[in-house]
PAMAR-320966 format. One record per residue: x, y, z of N, C-alpha, C in turn; residue in three letters. Coordinates in steps of 0.05 Angstrom, whole numbers, plus 5000, padded with zeros to 4 digits. Each point is the difference from the previous one (the first is absolute). Layout:
N
XYZXYZXYZAla/...
end
This chain:
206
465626745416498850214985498650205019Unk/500050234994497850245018500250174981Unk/497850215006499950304998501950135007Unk/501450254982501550205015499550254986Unk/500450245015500450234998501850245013Unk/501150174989501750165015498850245005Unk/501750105037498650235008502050115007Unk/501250274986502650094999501849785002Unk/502349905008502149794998499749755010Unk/498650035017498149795016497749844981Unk/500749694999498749874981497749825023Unk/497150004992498249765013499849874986Unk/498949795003500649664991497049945015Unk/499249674987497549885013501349784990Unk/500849755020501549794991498149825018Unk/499849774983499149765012502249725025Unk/498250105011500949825029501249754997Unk/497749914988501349634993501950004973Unk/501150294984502249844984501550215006Unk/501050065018501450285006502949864999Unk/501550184990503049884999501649995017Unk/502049915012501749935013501450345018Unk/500150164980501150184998498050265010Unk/498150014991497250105019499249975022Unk/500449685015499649925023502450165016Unk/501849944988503350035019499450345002Unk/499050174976499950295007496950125029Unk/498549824995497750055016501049875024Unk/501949735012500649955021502250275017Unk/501750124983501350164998498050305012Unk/497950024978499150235015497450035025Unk/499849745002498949925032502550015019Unk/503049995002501150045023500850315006Unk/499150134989500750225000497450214992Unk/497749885006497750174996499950245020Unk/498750235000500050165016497749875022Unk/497249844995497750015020501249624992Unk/501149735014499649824993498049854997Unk/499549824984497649894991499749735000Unk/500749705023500549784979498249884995Unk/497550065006497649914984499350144967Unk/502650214989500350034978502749974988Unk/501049755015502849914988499949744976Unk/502249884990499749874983498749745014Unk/501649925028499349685010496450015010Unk/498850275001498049955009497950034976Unk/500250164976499550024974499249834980Unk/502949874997500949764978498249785008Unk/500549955026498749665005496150084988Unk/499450265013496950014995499249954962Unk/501750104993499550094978500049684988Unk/501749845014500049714990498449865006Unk/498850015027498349805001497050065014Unk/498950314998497250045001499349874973Unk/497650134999497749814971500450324991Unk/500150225001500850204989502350104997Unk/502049784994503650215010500350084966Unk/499249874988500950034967499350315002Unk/498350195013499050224999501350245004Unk/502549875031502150175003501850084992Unk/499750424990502650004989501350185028Unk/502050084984501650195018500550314979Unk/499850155015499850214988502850235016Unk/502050074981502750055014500250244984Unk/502350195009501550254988502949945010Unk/501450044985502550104997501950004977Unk/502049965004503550144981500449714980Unk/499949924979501449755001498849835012Unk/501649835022499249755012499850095027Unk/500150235005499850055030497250155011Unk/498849875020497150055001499950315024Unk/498750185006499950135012496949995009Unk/497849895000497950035003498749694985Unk/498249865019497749824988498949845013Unk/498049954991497249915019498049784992Unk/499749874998497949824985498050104990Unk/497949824984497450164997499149694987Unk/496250034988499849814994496650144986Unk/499550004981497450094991497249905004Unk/498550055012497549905005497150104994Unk/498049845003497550024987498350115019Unk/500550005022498150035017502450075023Unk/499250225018501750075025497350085023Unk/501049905020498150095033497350024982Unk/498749824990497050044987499550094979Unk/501950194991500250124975500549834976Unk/498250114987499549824971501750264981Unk/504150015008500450154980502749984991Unk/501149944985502849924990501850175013Unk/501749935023501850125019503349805001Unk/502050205002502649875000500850005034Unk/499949835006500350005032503049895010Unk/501050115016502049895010500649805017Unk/496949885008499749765020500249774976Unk/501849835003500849664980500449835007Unk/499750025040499649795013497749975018Unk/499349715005497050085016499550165029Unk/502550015013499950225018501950244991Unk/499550145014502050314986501250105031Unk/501149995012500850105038501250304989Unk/501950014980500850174994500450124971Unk/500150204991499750024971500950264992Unk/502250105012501050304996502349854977Unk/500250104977502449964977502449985005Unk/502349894992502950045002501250204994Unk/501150235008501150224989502949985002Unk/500950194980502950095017499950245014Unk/502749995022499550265022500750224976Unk/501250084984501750084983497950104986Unk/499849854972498550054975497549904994Unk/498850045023496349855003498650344984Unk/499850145004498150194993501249974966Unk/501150004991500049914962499649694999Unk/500449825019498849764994497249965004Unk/499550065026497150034997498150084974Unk/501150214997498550224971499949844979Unk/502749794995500649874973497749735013Unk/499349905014497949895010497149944991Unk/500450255015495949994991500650234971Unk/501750084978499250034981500249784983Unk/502449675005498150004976498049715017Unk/499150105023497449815004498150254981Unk/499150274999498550114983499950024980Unk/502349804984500450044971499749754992Unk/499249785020498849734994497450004997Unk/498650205023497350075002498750024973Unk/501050074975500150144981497849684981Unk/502849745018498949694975498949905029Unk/500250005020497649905016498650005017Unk/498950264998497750085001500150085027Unk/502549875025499550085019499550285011Unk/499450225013500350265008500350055025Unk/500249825020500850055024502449745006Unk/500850185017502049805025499750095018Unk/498949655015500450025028502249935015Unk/501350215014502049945014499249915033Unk/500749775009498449825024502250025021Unk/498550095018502449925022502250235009Unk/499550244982502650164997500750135029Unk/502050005007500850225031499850154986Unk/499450215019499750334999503250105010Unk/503049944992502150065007500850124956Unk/502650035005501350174980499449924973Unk/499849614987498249934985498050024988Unk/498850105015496850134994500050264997Unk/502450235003499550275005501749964971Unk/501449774985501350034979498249964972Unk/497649855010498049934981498050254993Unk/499150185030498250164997502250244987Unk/502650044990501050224992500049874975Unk/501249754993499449884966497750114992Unk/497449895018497850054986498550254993Unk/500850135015499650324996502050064977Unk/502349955004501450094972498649944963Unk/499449785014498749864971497249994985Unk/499650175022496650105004497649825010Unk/501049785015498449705006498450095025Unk/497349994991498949995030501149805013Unk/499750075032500349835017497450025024Unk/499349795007497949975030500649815007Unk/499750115035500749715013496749875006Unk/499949834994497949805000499349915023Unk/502549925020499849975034502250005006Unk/499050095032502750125014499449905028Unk/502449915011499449835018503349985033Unk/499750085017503049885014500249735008Unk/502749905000500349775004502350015021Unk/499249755022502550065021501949874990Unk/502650025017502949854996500550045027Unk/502349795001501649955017503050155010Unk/500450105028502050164992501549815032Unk/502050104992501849815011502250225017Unk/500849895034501450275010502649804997Unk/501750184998504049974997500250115036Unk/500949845012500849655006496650015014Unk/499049774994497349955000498050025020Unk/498449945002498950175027498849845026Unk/500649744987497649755017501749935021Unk/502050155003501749935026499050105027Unk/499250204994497850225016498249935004Unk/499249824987496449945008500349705017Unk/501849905000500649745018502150005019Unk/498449805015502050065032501749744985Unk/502750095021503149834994498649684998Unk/499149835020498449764999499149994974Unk/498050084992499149934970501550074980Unk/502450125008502550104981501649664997Unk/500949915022500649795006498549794981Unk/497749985009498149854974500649914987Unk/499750254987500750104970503049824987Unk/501950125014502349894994501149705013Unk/498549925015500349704996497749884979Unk/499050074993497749834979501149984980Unk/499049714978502450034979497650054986Unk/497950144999498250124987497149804981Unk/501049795016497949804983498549895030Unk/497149974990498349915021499249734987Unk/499649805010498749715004498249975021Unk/497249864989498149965013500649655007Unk/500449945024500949665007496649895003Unk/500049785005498049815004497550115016Unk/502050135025498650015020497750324993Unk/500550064985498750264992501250305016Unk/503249905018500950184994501850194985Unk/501250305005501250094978503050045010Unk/502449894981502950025023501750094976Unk/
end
C-alpha cells in the first residue's frame, strides 16, 4: 500500500519497504543501474536489509516516480519527531544509522518530472502528517541536486541548505601512478609477495 499522486504523466508513489512487491524491487534495482549520480547506499540490497532488521525499519518507506512499473526517480525517507535537536516533525532521508551518502536515484533522462512528481506528493502527504520539511542528508552538489533546486522552485518549495560542507575522494590515474614513486627493487617486492603477512613466533614479520 502507499500514497500516490500525479504530476503531469509522471506518477509519485510512497511505498513501504518491508512489503514492497517483487515487481517494485526489480523496477528500483533497475533504476539504480542506470542512475545518472549512483547511489548504493540507496539501493535495494543496502535498503531492504535496514528496513528489516533496525528497531525502526517498519518506518521505511520508499518514495518513487514513474510510468507504470518503471521507476525514474526514488529515495527513501522515514518521518521523525525530533531531527539534529529539533523538537519538530521532519521527513528525512537518513533510514540508516550512518548516511556516507544520500543524493536520490534519478534517471539521466526523465529526473527533472520525476523529481517534481517526488516532492509533490511528499507535499500532499504533508497535508495528513503534519510533516513540513524534508531533510535531504548527504546530497552532492552534482546534477541531482540542481534537479531538486529547479523542482522546487517550480513548485514554489522553499529550499535552504542547512550545511554545506566538502568532502574528499579518491581519484585514481589510468595506468596508475605508484610505479613512479618506487624504485624497480620494491617493484620486485611487490610482485613477489603473495600479499599476506604472518607474524611467526619469533616476533618477526615474513
Amino acid at each position: 500500500m502507499g500514497t500516490s499522486i500525479r504530476a503531469g504523466l509522471m506518477q509519485g508513489r510512497i511505498l513501504d519497504v518491508r512489503n514492497l512487491s517483487p515487481t517494485d524491487e526489480e523496477s528500483w534495482r533497475d533504476l539504480a543501474g542506470r542512475a545518472v549520480e549512483p547511489n548504493p547506499f540507496f539501493e535495494p540490497d543496502c535498503i531492504i536489509p535496514a528496513a528489516v532488521h533496525q528497531t525502526f525499519g517498519d518506518e521505511i518507506q520508499l518514495v518513487v516516480a514513474g510510468y507504470d512499473d518503471r521507476f525514474f526517480a526514488c529515495m527513501p525517507i522515514r518521518h521523525v519527531t525530533r531531527w539534529r535537536q529539533l523538537p519538530y516533525r521532519i521527513v528525512t532521508s537518513q533510514v540508516r544509522r550512518m548516511t556516507y551518502l544520500g543524493t536520490p536515484l534519478v534517471d539521466p533522462d526523465q529526473g527533472a518530472d520525476a523529481v517534481a512528481a517526488m516532492l509533490s506528493v511528499l507535499a500532499e502527504q504533508r497535508r495528513v502528517g503534519g510533516s513540513r520539511v524534508l531533510a535531504l542528508q548527504e546530497l552532492t552538489d552534482g546534477r541531482v541536486a540542481a534537479l531538486f533546486r529547479a523542482a522546487a522552485s517550480e513548485l514554489g518549495l522553499s529550499l535552504v541548505v542547512f550545511e554545506s560542507f566538502e568532502r574528499g575522494f579518491l581519484g585514481r590515474h589510468d595506468p596508475p601512478g605508484y610505479k613512479q614513486a618506487h624504485s624497480p627493487r620494491t617493484l620486485r617486492i611487490f610482485r613477489a609477495s603473495s600479499g599476506t603477512w604472518v607474524r611467526s613466533s619469533g616476533g618477526s614479520w615474513r
